[in-house]
C-alpha positions in Angstrom: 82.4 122.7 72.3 84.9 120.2 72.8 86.8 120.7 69.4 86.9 124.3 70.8 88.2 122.4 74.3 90.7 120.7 72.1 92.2 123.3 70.5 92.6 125.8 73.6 94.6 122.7 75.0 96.9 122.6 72.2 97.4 126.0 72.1 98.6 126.0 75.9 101.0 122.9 75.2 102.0 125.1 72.0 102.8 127.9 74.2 104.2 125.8 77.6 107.4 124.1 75.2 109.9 127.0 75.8 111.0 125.5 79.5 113.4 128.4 80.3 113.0 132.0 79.8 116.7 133.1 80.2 120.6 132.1 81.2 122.2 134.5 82.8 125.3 134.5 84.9 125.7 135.4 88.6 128.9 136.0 90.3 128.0 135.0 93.4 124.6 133.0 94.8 123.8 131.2 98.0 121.0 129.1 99.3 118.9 130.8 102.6 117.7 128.2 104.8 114.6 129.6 106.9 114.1 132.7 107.0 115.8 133.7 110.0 119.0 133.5 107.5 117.3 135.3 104.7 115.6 138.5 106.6 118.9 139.0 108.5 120.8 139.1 104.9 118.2 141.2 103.0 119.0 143.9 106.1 122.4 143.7 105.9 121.9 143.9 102.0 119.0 146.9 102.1 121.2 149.1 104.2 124.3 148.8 101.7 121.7 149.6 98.5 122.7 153.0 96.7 119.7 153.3 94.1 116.9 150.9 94.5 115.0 148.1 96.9 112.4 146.4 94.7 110.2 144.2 96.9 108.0 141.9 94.8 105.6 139.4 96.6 101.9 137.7 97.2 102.2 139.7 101.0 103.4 142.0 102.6 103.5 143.0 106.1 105.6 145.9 107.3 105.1 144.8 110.9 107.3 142.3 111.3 110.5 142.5 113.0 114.5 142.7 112.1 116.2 139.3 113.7 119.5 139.3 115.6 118.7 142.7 117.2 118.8 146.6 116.7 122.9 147.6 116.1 125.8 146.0 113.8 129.1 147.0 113.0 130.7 147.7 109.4 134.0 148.9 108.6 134.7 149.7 111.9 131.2 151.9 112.5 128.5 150.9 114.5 124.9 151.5 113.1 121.6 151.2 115.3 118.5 150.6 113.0 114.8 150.0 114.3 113.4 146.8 114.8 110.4 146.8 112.9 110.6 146.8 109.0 108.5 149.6 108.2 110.2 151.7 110.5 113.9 150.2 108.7 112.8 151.1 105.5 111.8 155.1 106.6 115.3 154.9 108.3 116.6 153.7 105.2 115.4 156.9 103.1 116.4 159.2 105.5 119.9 157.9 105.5 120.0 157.6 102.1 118.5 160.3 100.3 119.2 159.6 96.9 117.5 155.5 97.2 114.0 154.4 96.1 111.7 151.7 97.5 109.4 150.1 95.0 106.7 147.8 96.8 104.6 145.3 94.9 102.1 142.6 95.9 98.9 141.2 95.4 95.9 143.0 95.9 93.7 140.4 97.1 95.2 140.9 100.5 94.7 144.5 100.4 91.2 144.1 102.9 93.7 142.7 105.4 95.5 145.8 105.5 92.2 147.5 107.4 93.3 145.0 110.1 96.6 145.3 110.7 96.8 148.8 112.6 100.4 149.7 112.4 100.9 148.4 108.8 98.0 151.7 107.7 100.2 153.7 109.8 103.2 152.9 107.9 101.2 153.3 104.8 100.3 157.0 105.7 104.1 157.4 106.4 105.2 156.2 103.0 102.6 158.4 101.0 104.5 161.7 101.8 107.9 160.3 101.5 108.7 160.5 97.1 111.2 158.3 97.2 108.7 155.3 98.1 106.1 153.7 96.0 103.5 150.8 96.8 101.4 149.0 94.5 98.7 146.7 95.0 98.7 143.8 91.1 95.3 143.1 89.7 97.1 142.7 86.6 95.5 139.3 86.2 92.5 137.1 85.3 90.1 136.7 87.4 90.7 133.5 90.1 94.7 134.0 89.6 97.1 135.4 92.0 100.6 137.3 91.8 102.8 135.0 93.6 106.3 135.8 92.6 108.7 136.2 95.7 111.3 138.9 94.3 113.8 141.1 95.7 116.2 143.1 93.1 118.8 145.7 94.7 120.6 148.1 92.4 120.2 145.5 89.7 123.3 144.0 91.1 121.7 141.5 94.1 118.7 139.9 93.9 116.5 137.3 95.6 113.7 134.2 94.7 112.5 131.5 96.4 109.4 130.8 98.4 110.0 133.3 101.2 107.5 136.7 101.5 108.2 139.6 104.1 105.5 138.8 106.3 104.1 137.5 109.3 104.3 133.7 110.6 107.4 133.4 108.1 110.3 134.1 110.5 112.1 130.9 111.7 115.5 129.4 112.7 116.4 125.6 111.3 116.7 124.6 114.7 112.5 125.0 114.6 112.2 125.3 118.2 108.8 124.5 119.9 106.9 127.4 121.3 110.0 129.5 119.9 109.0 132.8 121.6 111.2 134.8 119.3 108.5 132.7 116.5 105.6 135.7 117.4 103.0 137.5 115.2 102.3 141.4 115.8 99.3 140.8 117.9 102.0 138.7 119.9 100.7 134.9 119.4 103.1 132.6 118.9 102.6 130.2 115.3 104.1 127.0 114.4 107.9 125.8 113.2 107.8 127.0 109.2 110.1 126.0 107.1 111.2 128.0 103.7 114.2 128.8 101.3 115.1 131.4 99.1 118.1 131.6 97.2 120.3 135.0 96.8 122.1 136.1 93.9 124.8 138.7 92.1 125.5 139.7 88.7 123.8 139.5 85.7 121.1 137.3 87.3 119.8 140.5 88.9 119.8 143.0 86.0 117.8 139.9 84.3 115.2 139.8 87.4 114.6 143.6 87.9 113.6 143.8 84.2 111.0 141.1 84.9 110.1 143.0 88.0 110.3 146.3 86.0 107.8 144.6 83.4 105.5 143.5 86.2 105.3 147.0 88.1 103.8 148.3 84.2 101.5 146.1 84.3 100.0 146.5 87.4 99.8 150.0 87.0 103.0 151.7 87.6 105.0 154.4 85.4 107.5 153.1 83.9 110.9 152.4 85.6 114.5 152.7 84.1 117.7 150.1 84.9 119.2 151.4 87.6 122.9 152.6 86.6 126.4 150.6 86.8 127.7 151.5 90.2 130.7 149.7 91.6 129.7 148.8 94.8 127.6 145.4 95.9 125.0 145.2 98.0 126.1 141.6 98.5 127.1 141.6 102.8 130.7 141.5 103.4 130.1 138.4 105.9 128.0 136.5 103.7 130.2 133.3 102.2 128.8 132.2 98.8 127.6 128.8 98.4 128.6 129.1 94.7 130.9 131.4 92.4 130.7 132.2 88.5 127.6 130.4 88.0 124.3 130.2 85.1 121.3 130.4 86.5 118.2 129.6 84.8 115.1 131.6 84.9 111.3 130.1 84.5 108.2 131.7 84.7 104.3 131.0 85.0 102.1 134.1 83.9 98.3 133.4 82.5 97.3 135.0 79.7 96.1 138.5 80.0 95.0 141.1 77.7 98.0 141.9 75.4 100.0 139.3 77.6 100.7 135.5 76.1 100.1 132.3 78.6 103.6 131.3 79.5 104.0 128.1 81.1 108.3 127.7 81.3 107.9 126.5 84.8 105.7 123.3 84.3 107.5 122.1 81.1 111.0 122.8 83.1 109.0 120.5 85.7 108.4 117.6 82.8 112.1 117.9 81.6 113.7 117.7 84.9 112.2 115.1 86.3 112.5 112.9 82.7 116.2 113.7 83.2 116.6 111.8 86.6 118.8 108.7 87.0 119.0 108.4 90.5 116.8 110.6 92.7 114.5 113.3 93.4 114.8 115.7 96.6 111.9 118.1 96.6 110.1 120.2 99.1 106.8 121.9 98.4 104.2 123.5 100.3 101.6 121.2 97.9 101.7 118.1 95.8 98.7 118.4 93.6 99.9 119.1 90.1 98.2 116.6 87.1 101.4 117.3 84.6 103.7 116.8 87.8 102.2 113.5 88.8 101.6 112.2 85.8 105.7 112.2 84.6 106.3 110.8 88.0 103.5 108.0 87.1 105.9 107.4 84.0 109.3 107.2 85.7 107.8 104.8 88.4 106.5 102.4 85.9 110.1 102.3 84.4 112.1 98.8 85.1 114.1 101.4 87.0 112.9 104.1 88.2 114.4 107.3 90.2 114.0 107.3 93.9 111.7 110.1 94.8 111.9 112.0 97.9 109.1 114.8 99.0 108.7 116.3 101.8 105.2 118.4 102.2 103.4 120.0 105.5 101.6 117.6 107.2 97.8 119.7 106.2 97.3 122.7 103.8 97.6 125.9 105.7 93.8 127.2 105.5 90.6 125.3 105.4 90.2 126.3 101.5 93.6 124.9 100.7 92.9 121.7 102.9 89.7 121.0 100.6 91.6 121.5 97.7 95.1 120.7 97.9 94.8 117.9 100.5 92.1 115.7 98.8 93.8 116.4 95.6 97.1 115.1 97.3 95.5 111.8 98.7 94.0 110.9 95.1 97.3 111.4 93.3 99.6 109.6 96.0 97.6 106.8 96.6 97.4 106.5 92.3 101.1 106.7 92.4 101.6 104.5 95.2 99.8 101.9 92.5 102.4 102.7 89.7 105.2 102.0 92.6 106.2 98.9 92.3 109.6 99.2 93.5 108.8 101.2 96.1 110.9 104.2 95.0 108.2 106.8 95.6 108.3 108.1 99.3 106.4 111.4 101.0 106.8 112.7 104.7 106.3 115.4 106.5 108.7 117.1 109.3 107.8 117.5 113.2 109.8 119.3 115.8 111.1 117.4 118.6 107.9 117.7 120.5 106.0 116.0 117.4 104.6 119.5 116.4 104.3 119.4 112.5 106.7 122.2 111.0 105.4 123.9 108.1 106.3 123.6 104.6 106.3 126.3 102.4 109.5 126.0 100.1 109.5 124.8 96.8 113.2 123.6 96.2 114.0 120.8 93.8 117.4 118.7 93.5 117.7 116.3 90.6 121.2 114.0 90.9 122.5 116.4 93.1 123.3 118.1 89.4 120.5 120.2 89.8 119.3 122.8 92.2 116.2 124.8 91.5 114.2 127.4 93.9 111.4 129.7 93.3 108.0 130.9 94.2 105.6 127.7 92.4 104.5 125.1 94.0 103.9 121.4 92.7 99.8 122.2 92.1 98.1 123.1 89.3 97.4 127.2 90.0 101.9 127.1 89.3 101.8 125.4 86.4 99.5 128.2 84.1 97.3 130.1 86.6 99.4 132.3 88.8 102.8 134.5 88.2 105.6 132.8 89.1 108.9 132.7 88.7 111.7 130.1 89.7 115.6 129.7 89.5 118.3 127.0 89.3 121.5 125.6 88.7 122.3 123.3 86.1 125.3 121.3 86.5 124.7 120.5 82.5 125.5 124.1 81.5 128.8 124.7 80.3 130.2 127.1 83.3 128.5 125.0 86.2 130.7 121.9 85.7 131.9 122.8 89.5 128.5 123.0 91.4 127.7 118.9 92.0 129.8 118.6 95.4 127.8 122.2 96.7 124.5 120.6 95.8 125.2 117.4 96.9 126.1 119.2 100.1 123.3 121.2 100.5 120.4 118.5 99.9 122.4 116.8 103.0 122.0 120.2 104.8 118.4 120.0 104.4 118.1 116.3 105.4 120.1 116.2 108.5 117.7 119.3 109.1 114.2 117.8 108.6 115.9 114.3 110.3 117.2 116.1 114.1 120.7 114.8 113.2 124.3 115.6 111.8 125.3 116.0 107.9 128.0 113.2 108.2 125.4 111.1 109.9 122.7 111.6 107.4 125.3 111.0 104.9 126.6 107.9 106.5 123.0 106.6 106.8 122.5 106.8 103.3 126.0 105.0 102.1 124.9 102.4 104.2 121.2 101.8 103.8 121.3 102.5 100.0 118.6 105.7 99.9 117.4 108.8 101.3 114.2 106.8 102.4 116.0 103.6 103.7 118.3 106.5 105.8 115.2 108.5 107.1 113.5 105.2 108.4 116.0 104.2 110.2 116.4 107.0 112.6 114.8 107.5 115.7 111.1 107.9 115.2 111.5 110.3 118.7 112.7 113.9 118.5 112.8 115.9 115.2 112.2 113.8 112.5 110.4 113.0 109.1 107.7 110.8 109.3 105.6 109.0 107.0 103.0 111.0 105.3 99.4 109.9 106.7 97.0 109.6 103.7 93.9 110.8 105.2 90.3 108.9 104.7 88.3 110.6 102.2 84.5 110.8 101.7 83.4 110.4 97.8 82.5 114.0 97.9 86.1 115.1 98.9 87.3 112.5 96.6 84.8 114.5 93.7 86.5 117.7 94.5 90.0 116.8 94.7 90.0 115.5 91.3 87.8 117.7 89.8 89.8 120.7 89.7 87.8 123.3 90.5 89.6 125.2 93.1 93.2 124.2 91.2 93.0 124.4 87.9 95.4 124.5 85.2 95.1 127.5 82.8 92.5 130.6 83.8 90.0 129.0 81.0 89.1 125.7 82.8 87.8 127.8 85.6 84.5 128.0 83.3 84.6 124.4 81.5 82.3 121.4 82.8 83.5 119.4 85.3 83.3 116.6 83.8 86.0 117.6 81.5 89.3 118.9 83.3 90.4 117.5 86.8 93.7 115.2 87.5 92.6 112.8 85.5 90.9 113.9 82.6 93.6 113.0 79.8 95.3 109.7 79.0 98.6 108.9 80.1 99.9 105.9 82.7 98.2 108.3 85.6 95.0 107.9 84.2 95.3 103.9 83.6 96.9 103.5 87.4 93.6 105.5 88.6 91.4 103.0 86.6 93.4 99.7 88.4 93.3 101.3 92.0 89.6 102.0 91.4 89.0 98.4 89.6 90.8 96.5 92.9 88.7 99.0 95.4 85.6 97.2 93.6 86.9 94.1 94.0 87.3 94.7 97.6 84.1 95.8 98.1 
């Protein structure tokens, strides 16, 4: 049995070398902050759409509703649309005969559906009208998810990142308490959330509908043709890029499934960025509870010098489920790398509003020496890493046409920072020329207001402590669901995370 164990690991590693699936170039692309920004772009960039909106996501809710009202103007016209999405997208067909909607998401969620009254209605609506197609993906072990966050227009624009069209998303930067323009269907009000996304043009999209295309087969769907050249953008005529001629990099997590190989691009592209820091890490993720994650961190910490790391997470899991899992698993791995950290370069927070409400987490952006800037749908947990489809972008100031992009990264990590701290980009920048780090900056502001505070470590029972390393609600690759377990969990190979784990445990004892 465990020779059998051993080999199905090698044959993953095997498989997870290949870090990128494909460079492609993209004439324009630009960084959505919140999705306030990105739901009032993909509008603008839906309505100007001459052949085809693919929507690709883990939900979907048709209920929610259009930001920065009901009317715009555009080359000197004045257009009225309706408020709620479902309603856009029937307006959208009418107005445009000859477009087709192709709708994609997980099926898991598809018993929510019989709750959400409007969202049937819409449904119903769509059914008659040809030029739209929904599809529920089951394409997909059991215990995975699709969780790819996709948007392809005309093969010309696309969009991935973190954000879904759906409810509790919606939010400005300013995350307002009690925001009443922050309101679900039902019309309750939900927390600050915080998310990115990052838009593109040019090749970059033909490359991501053809993933999308691939997907839509699988799950089902007949089979769907590149859309045509056409010479118009979807791209909005107001919408200043954040960069020009650039090669994006494209990753992907899919497990393996019927005639479909395990990939795992996205967690080596994890273990090769990360080894390539010199200065710093800037990441925000909705979880920190990945074993191959943590464990390269655990290495880069026990360096003589290490990277300064940066991470800033949600203050809880959204969901009791994920709070079991993802929580206990984050407590064990912190406090293991807060062993290895003897420098103290490794620093976790979480952001509040200014009436200390926490603000919600859900991106999943990396920056590496400001010559790196990658966005996408996974996560830093396990389920990302070989479990569930994903698929993540970014911009490599390495690659032969990017020598430009450092001084627009650089300037968008400060973006995020003065952001998440309640203050000004010069001051945030100012901060860190003068205290020497991001975490020497962010612990020198006011601890009143918006702000980033210190991660609290919660107290954990030993059976909490039992679950969150075992694994079994986040595991690795779709086989380890049915291994002992006493076999997988976060620390169930060797490596520096392991021996820090044995130390921490060895001076608890002590203690005791």
């Amino acid at each position: 049995m465990m020779e059998e164990q051993g080999v199905a690991e090698a044959e993953c590693e095997e498989e997870a070398r290949p870090s990128v699936w494909r460079y492609v170039m993209a004439n324009r692309a630009h960084l959505c902050i919140d999705a306030a920004d990105y739901f009032a772009i993909m509008r603008r960039a839906m309505f100007r759409a001459r052949q085809r909106i693919f929507l690709i996501g883990w939900d979907f809710d048709s209920r929610i509703m259009l930001p920065a009202g009901r009317r715009w103007w555009q080359k000197g016209r004045k257009y009225r649309f309706p408020a709620r999405l479902g309603s856009y997208i029937l307006w959208l067909v009418k107005k445009h005969p000859q477009i087709e909607v192709r709708l994609l998401k997980w099926n898991f969620a598809l018993v929510k559906y019989l709750f959400r009254g409007t969202m049937l209605f819409d449904l119903m609506r769509w059914v008659v009208r040809k030029q739209i197609d929904f599809k529920f993906d089951s394409a997909h072990p059991v215990g995975c998810s699709h969780h790819q966050k996709i948007v392809v227009l005309d093969d010309v624009m696309a969009a991935c990142g973190g954000i879904d069209m759906t409810t509790d998303r919606w939010d400005t930067s300013e995350h307002l308490p009690k925001d009443p323009r922050r309101r679900r269907p039902g019309g309750r009000l939900y927390d600050p959330w915080h998310d990115v996304t990052m838009v593109m043009e040019g090749d970059v999209a033909v490359a991501l509908g053809e993933l999308g295309r691939e997907r839509w087969q699988l799950a089902g769907g007949e089979k769907m043709e590149p859309c045509k050249p056409q010479p118009a953008s979807p791209w909005p005529e107001d919408l200043d890029a954040d960069f020009r001629n650039v090669e994006i990099g494209i990753a992907r997590t899919s497990a393996r499934y019927e005639d479909t190989p395990q990939i795992c691009e996205i967690e080596q592209l994890f273990i090769e960025q990360i080894r390539r820091a010199r200065h710093f890490i800037y990441a925000e993720t909705q979880y920190f509870a990945s074993r191959a994650i943590a464990e390269v961190i655990c290495e880069r910490l026990c360096e003589p010098d290490p990277p300064e790391f940066v991470i800033v997470n949600p203050l809880t899991a959204d969901g009791w489920l994920e709070q079991i899992a993802m929580d206990s698993a984050r407590v064990e791995l912190v406090e293991t790398l807060q062993e290895a950290d003897r420098q103290g370069r490794f620093h976790i927070y979480h952001p509040v509003a200014s009436d200390g409400t926490p603000i919600y987490v859900h991106a999943k952006l990396m920056i590496v020496d400001d010559e790196i800037l990658r966005v996408g749908s996974a996560n830093m947990n396990n389920r990302s890493m070989g479990l569930d489809s994903e698929c993540d972008v970014f911009i490599d100031a390495a690659r032969p046409a990017n020598g430009h992009v450092v001084p627009t990264i650089r300037r968008l990590r400060l973006r995020l920072l003065a952001e998440h701290c309640g203050a000004e980009q010069e001051e945030v920048e100012a901060g860190i020329e003068t205290h020497g780090s991001m975490a020497a900056m962010i612990d020198s502001l006011s601890m009143s207001g918006k702000r980033l505070e210190r991660l609290p470590l919660k107290h954990l029972s030993e059976a909490e402590r039992a679950l969150g390393t075992s694994g079994v609600l986040d595991p690795e690759r779709p086989g380890e669901m049915f291994e002992p377990i006493e076999t997988r969990g976060l620390f169930r190979r060797k490596g520096q995370l392991m021996r820090m784990r044995l130390m921490r445990r060895l001076k608890r004892s002590f203690k005791g």
